[in-house]
Structure formats: structure tokens, C-alpha cells
C-alpha positions in Angstrom: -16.9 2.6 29.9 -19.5 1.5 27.3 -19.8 -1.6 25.6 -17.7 -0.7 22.6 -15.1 0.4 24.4 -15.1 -3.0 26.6 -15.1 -4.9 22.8 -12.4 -2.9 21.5 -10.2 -3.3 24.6 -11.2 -7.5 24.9 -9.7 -7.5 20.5 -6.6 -6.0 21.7 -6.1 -8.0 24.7 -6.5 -11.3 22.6 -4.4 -9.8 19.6 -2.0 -9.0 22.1 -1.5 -12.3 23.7 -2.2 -14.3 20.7 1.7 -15.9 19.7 2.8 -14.0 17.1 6.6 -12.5 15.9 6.8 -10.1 18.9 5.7 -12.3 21.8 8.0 -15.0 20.0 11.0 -12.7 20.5 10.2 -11.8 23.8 9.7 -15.6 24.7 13.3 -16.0 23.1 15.1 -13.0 24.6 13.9 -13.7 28.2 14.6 -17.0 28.5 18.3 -16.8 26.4 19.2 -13.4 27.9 17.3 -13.0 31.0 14.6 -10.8 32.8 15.4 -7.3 33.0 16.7 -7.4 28.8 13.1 -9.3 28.3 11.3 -7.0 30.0 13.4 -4.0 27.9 12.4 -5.8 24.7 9.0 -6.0 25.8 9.0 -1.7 26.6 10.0 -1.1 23.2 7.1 -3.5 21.8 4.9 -1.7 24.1 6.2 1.8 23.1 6.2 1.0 19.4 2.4 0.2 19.8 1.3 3.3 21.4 3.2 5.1 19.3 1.0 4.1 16.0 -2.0 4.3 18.8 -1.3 7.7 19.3 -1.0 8.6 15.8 -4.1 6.8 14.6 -5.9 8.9 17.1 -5.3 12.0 16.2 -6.1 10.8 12.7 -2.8 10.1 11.0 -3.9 7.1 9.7 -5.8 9.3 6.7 -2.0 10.7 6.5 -0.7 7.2 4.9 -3.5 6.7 3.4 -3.0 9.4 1.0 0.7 9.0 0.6 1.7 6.1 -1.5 5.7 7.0 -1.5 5.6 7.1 2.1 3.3 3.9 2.2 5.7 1.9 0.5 9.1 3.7 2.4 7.2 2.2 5.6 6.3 -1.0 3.8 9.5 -1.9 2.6 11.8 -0.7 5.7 9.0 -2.7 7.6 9.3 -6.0 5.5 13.3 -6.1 5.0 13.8 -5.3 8.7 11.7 -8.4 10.0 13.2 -11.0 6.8 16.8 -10.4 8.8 15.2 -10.9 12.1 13.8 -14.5 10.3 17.6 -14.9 8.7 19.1 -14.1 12.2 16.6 -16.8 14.0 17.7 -19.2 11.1 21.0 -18.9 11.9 20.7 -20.0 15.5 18.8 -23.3 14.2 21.6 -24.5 12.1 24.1 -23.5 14.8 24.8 -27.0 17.0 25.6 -24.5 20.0 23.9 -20.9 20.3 26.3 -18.9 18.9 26.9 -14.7 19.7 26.7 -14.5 15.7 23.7 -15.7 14.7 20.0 -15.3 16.1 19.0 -13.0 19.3 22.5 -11.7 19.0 23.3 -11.0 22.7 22.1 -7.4 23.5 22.7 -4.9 26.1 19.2 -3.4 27.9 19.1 -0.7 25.2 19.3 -2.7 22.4 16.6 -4.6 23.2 14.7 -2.0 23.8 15.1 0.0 20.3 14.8 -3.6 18.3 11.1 -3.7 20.3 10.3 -0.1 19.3 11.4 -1.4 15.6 9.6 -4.1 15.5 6.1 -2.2 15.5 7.3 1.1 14.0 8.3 -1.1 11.1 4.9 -2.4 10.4 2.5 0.2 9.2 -0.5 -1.9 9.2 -0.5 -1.9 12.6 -1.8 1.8 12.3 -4.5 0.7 10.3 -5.2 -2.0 13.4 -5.3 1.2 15.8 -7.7 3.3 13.3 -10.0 -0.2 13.6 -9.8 -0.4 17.7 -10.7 3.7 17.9 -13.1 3.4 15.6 -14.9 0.9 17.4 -14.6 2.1 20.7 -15.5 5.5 20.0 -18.9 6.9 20.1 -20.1 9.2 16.8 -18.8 12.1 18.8 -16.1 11.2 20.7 -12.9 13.0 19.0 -10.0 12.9 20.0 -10.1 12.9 23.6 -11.7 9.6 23.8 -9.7 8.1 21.4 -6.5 9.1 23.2 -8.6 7.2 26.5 -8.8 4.0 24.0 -4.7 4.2 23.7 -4.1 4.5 27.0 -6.7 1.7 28.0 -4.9 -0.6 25.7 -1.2 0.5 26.5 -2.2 -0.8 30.0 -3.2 -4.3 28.7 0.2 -4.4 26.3 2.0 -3.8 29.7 0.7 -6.4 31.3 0.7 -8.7 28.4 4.0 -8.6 27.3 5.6 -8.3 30.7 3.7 -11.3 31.9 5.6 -12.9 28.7 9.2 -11.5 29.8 8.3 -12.5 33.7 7.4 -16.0 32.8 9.9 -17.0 30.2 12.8 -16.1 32.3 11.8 -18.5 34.7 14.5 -21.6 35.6 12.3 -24.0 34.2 11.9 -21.9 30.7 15.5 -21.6 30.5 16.0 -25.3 31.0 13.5 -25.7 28.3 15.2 -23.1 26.0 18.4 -25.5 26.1 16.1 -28.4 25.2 14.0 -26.5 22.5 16.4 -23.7 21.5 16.2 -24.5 17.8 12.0 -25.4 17.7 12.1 -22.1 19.6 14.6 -20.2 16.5 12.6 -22.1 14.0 9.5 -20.7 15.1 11.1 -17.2 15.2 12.4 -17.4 11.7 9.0 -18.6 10.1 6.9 -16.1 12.3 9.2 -13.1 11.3 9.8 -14.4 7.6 6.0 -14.8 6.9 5.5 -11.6 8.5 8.2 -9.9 6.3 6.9 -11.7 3.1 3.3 -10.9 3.6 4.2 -7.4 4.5 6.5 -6.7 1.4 4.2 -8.3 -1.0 1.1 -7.0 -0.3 -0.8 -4.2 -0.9 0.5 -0.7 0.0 
């Protein structure tokens, strides 16, 4: 493992843990639904990442790049899908009680799962993110083997990261503090996912 490899691994270990509209969710769903539907939410995240890994490996990146329609197709699925997420999280912090109608609407394992897988596959800038960590970690000649080695290096880390977040959150004590701070906790959703959606929908394709 070379020194660009160790860089490119260390950028997606701290944009990994770094609080952002994913880890929020998984913060909410473990400790207002529990472990295992936590831990489902955070597989989907996880396999949503690797997916737009994978591709940017074997170059798909160049793909978008040279398709505006399908540019602005992801771009705008990508945008409206996270501004309900924001109106669903807004919901639950005008709610006195949480409700079943608004916010992290109770899920089954499955659910979860697909609304993690969603989440990522919605934003196609996170390909672009990808194309930057192979890049870096890849020597002039390193293809595509070594690129699909980078993937799988950092797969590993979003395991671990985003499980530690389901596994900690669904803790007594963060459940006790969910019932304190459930609506700082939804507020926080709904202005992580609505920026995200608004930044995503107006920029650049």
C-alpha cells in the first residue's frame, strides 16, 4: 500500500464519518427504530457508495460526463428525492409526539435498506467523489484492477463507519436522548437533507 493509497483511504474515512445527511439518518433510525433496522439503513448507504465506487472505476464517470440529459435525470431524481426526506424530518418537528406519519416513517428491515441504497444512488456527485479518491490512490499505471482494490479498501472503512453509527445510536442512553432531543434531532435532518437537495438541484449539472 503506497502513500497515495493510505491518503485516499484517510479522505474517505473522514468524509465518511464527518456528520452529514446519511450519518444523520442513521443516527435517527437507530435510535427511534432500533439496531438491526439501523444497521439495514446503514447496508444500503454502504451499498449505494460502492455502487458509484465501482462504476467510477471502471471509468463511468467520463459516461456522465458526456451525457447532459442523463446528468440532469440523476440530478433532479437526486435533489427531489432528499427535499421530501427534509419535508418528512420537518414534519416530525412540528409533531408534539412522534407520529407514524411524518418523519423516519416507521420501516420494516427492507425499507430501510432500499431508502440507504437511495440516498447515494440519488446523488451523482458522489461519482465524481469516487473518480477523485481512484485517481489519487492510483499510480499512472494502475487500471482497473487497482482501482477496484481502492473500492474495496474503502467499502471496508464505510462498513465500519456507518455500523459503528447504527451500534452506538441504538444504545439505551441514545434512545433516552432521542426522546429528549427528538425534534433538534428532526430539525437537523430536515436542514441537512433540504441543503443537500437545494444545492444539488441548483447547481451545476
Amino acid at each position: 500500500m503506497d502513500a497515495n493509497t493510505v491518503a485516499a483511504f484517510a479522505v474517505y474515512l473522514v468524509g465518511a464519518a464527518s456528520p452529514g445527511p446519511s450519518n444523520l439518518a442513521i443516527m435517527g433510525v437507530a435510535m427511534e427504530q432500533g439496531r438491526g433496522k439501523g444497521l439495514a439503513l446503514a447496508a444500503g448507504v454502504v451499498l449505494g457508495s460502492v455502487c458509484w465506487g465501482a462504476l467510477a472505476a471502471l471509468g463511468a464517470a467520463e459516461l456522465m460526463r458526456g451525457s447532459l440529459a442523463l446528468a440532469w435525470a440523476m440530478k433532479l431524481f437526486g435533489g427531489a428525492y432528499l427535499l421530501l426526506l427534509a419535508w418528512r424530518a420537518l414534519g416530525q418537528v412540528r409533531a408534539r409526539e412522534a407520529v407514524a406519519a411524518d418523519g423516519l416513517l416507521p420501516m420494516t428491515h427492507g425499507q430501510a435498506f432500499r431508502r440507504g441504497i437511495l440516498m447515494h444512488l440519488g446523488n451523482p456527485k458522489a461519482i465524481l467523489v469516487w473518480l477523485s479518491l481512484v485517481s489519487l490512490a492510483s499510480p499512472a499505471a494502475g487500471g482497473t484492477v487497482h482501482g477496484a482494490w481502492v473500492v474495496a479498501g474503502c467499502a471496508g472503512i464505510a462498513v465500519c463507519v456507518f455500523s459503528a453509527y447504527a451500534l452506538l445510536f441504538s444504545t439505551v442512553a441514545a434512545r433516552r436522548a432521542y426522546l429528549r432531543l427528538r425534534r433538534w434531532l428532526h430539525g437537523a435532518l430536515a436542514l441537512a437533507f433540504g441543503y443537500a437537495g437545494l444545492r444539488m438541484l441548483l447547481g451545476k449539472a
